[in-house]
NUVEXGU-714732 format. One record per residue (C-alpha): residue in three letters; x, y, z. Coordinates in pm, whole numbers, padded with zeros to 5 digits, always signed. Layout:
residues N
ALAXYZ;...
//
This chain:
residues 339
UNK+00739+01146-01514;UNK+00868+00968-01176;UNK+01108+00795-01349;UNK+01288+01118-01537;UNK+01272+01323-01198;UNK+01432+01031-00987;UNK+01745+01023-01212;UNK+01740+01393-01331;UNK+01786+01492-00918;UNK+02099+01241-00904;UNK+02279+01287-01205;UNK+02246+01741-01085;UNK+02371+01601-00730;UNK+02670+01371-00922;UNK+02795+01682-01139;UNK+02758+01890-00826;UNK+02980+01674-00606;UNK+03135+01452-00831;UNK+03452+01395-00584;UNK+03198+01316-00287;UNK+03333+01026-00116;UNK+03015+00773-00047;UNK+03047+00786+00314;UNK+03000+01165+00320;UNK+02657+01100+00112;UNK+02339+01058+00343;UNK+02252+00692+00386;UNK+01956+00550+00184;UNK+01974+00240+00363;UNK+02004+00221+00774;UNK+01971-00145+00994;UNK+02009-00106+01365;UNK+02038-00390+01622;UNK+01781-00570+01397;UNK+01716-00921+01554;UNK+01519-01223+01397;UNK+01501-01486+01680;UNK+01295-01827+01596;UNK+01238-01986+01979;UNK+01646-02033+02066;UNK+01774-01983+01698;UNK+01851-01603+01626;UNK+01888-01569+01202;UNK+01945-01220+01279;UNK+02212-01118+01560;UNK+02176-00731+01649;UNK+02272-00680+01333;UNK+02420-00328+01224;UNK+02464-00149+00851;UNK+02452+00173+00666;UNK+02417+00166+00294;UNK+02521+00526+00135;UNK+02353+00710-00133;UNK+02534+00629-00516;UNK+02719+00347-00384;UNK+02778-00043-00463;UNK+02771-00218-00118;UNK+02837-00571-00133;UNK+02685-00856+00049;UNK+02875-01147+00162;UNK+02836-01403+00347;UNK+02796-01827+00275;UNK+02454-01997+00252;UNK+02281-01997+00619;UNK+02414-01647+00741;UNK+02129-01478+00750;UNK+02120-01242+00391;UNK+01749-01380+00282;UNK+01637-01279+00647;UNK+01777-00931+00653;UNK+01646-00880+00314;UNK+01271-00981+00378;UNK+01317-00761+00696;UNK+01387-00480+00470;UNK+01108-00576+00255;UNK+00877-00572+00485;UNK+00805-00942+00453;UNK+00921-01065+00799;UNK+00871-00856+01101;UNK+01171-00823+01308;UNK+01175-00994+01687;UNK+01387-00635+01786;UNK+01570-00370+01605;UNK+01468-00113+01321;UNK+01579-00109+00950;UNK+01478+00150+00735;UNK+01479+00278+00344;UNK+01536+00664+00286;UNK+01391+00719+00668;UNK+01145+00529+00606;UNK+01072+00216+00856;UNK+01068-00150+00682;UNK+00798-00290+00937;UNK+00535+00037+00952;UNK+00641+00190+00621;UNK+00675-00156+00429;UNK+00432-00047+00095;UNK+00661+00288+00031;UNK+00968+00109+00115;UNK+00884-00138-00167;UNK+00787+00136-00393;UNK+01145+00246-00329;UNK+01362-00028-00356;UNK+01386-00280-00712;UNK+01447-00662-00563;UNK+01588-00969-00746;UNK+01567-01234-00557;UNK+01803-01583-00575;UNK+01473-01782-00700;UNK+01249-01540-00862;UNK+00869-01690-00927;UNK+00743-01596-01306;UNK+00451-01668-01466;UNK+00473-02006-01616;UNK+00234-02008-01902;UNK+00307-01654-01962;UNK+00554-01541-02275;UNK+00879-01363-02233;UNK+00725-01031-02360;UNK+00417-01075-02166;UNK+00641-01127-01829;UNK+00811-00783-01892;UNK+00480-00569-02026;UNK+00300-00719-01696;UNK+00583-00624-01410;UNK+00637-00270-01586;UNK+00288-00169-01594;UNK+00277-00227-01217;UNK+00549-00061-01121;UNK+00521+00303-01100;UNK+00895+00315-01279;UNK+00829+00067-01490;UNK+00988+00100-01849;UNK+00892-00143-02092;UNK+01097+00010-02379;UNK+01450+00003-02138;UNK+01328-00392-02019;UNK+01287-00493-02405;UNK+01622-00343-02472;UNK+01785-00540-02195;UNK+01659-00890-02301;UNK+01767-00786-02635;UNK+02139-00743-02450;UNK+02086-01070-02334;UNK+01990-01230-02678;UNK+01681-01380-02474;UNK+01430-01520-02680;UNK+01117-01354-02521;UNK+00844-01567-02795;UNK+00878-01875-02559;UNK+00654-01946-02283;UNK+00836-01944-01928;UNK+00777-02320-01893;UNK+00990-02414-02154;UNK+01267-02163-02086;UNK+01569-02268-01901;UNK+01733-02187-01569;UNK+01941-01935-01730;UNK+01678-01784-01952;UNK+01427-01778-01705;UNK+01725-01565-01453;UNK+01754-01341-01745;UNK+01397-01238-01784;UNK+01407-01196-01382;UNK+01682-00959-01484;UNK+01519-00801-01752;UNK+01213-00731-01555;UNK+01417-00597-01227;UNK+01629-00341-01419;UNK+01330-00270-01652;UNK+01185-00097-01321;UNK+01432+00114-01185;UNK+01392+00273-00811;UNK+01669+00453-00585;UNK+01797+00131-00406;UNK+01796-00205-00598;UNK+01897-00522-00444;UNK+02016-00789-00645;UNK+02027-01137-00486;UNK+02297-01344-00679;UNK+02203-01200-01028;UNK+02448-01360-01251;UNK+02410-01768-01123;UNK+02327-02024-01372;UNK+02415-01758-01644;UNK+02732-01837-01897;UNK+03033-01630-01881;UNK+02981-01434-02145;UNK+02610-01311-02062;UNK+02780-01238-01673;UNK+02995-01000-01797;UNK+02685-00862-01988;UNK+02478-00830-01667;UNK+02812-00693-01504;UNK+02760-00406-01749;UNK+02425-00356-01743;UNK+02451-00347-01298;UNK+02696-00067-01422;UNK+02504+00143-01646;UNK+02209+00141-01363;UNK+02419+00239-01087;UNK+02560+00548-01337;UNK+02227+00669-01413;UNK+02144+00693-01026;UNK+02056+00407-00809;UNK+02232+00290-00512;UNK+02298-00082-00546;UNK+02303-00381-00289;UNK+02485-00710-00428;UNK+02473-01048-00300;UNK+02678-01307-00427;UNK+02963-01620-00408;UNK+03167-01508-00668;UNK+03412-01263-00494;UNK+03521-01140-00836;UNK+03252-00969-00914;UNK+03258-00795-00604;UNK+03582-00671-00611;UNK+03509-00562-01023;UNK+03167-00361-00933;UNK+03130-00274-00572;UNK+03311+00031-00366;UNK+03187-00096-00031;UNK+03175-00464+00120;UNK+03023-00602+00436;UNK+03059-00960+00547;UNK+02745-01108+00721;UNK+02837-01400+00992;UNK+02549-01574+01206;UNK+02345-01310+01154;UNK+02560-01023+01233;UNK+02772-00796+00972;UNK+03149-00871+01142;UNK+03323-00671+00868;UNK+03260-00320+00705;UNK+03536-00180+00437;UNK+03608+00015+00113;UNK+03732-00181-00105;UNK+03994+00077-00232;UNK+04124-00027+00163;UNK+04101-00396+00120;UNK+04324-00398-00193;UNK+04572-00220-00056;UNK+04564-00431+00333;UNK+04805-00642+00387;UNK+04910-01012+00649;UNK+05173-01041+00793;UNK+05262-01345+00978;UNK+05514-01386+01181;UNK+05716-01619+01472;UNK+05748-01399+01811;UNK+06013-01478+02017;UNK+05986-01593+02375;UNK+05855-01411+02655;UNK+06069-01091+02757;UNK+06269-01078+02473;UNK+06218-00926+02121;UNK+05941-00963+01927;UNK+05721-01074+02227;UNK+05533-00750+02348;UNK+05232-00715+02122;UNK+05008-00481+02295;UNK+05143-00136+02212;UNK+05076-00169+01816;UNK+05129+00092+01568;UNK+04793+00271+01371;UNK+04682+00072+01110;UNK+04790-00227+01281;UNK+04544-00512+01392;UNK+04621-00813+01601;UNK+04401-01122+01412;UNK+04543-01409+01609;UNK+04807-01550+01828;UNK+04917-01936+01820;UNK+05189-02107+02051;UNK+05480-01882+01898;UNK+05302-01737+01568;UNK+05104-01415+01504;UNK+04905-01236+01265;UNK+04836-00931+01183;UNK+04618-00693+00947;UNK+04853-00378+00829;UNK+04584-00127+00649;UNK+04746+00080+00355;UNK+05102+00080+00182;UNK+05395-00139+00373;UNK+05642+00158+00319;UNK+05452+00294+00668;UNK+05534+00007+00853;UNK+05863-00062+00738;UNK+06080+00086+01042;UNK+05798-00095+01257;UNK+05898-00418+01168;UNK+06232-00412+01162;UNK+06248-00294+01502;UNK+05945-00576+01614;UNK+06202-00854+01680;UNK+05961-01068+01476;UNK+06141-01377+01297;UNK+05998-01561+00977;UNK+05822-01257+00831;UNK+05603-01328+00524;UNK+05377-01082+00421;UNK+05084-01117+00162;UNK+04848-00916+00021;UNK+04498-00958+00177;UNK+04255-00927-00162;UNK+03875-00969-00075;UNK+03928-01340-00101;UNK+04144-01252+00217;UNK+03910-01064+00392;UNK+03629-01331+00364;UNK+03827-01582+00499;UNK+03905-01414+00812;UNK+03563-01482+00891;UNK+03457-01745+00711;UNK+03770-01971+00770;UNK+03787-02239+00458;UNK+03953-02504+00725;UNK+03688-02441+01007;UNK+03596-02202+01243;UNK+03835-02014+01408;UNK+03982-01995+01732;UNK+03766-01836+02010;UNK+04045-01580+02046;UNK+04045-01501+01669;UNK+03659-01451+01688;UNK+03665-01200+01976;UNK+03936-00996+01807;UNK+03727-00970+01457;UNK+03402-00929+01670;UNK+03566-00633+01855;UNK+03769-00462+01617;UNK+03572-00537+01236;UNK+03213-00397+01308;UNK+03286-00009+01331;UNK+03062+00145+01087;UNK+03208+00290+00773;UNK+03343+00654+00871;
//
């Protein structure tokens, strides 16, 4: 069957390379310059990613910047205004039927059947799926403790998200995207669905995650990209992120120490300058920097550790927007593809 030869072929390349670094894996998931422009409004900015092969990429980004768009691009739903995207070579806009066939998709609001039963839902989206697995979907819901006797009407938000789940993962396929997966579901049942995102990703398919809560991210994912009005600003690992560090700092006045910036060190990023304070991204350990910064002249040192909450808000600011100067630093320095 499909579905044994799919996972069979990944789990032989896995024991063959199992020190392969995801970015040294062919990508299964490629978007270049793709634009979505309605009259003046662009949803979709030139917009640039690469998705490897056995990888956990996360999506971020708040409401507004642009995820649905780039994901019914990918779909084949919406047809781009410029720009290609395409699944395992294949192009979303003239390939969109065997991208589908390709790629599993749960999206924020799935649609069910109303009047249709729990175990009806499931037996109807696995028999149309050429992957589809009844027997794993049933074992799933029973993860879940869902109740599948009741009619979807009369199931609630969270129930009716776990049957979305149960069908998704119930038809696996070599890229899945999962579109806020664990909202309106209780603690207990996330860390379920945590598991179960997990156990999918182990037996071979690459996984795209979208979602607000940044632990989850940082528990599951090995690759992050932040999506800002319409265009990814910010590609990492996030074996990188935990380890990145701010420092921020006073510089003294023109001429004397501490106030020539321009020649930094490698591995050192200039975020932002303000009157007489600056800040900057230091990428890996601090032991590298250490004879750096005591030679900088820089006064008022405090140095913190950046976490993926950090990253986000470089570019999603929680008190605003930020300065022009702090946007054309990200903008040139944070969309280099992942190497």
């Amino acid at each position: 069957m499909e579905y044994h030869s799919f996972y069979s072929d990944v789990s032989n390349r896995k024991r063959l390379f199992p020190m392969a670094q995801s970015n040294l894996q062919p990508a299964i998931l490629s978007v270049d310059k793709l634009t979505k422009q309605y009259g003046t409004f662009r949803a979709l900015d030139e917009c640039d990613l690469k998705v490897y092969e056995n990888s956990i990429f996360g999506l971020l980004g708040p409401n507004g910047s642009g995820k649905t768009t780039l994901i019914r691009c990918l779909l084949g739903y919406l047809q781009p205004t410029s720009g290609r995207a395409s699944v395992q070579e294949l192009d979303c806009c003239t390939q969109s039927l065997l991208v589908r066939q390709r790629v599993g998709y749960l999206p924020a609001e799935p649609k069910l059947f109303r009047m249709m039963r729990g175990r009806d839902c499931i037996e109807f989206f696995t028999s149309m799926h050429p992957r589809g697995s009844k027997t794993a979907a049933m074992r799933y819901a029973d993860r879940l403790a869902l109740d599948l006797s009741r009619r979807v009407a009369f199931m609630s938000t969270g129930m009716r998200r776990k049957l979305s789940i149960c069908c998704v993962l119930g038809c696996p396929s070599p890229l899945m995207i999962l579109d806020e997966p664990t909202e309106n579901l209780d603690p207990s049942v996330r860390f379920t669905v945590i598991d179960l995102i997990q156990e999918i990703h182990q037996q071979g398919s690459t996984v795209v995650l979208c979602s607000h809560i940044l632990s989850e991210i940082e528990s599951l994912c090995d690759q992050v990209g932040v999506l800002r009005q319409g265009k990814i600003v910010r590609t990492a690992r996030l074996d990188e992120v935990r380890t990145t560090h701010l420092l921020r700092a006073e510089i003294g006045p023109e001429g004397g120490p501490g106030s020539g910036l321009s020649d930094l060190p490698s591995g050192i990023r200039l975020l932002e300058t303000k009157n007489q304070s600056v800040t900057l991204e230091l990428a890996g350990t601090i032991d590298a920097y250490c004879n750096w910064i005591s030679q900088s002249g820089l006064r008022n040192i405090r140095l913190e550790l950046v976490g993926l909450r950090g990253l986000y808000d470089q570019y999603h600011h929680p008190d605003g927007i930020p300065s022009k100067e702090t946007r054309r630093s990200m903008e040139h320095q944070g969309t280099d593809e992942l190497r």
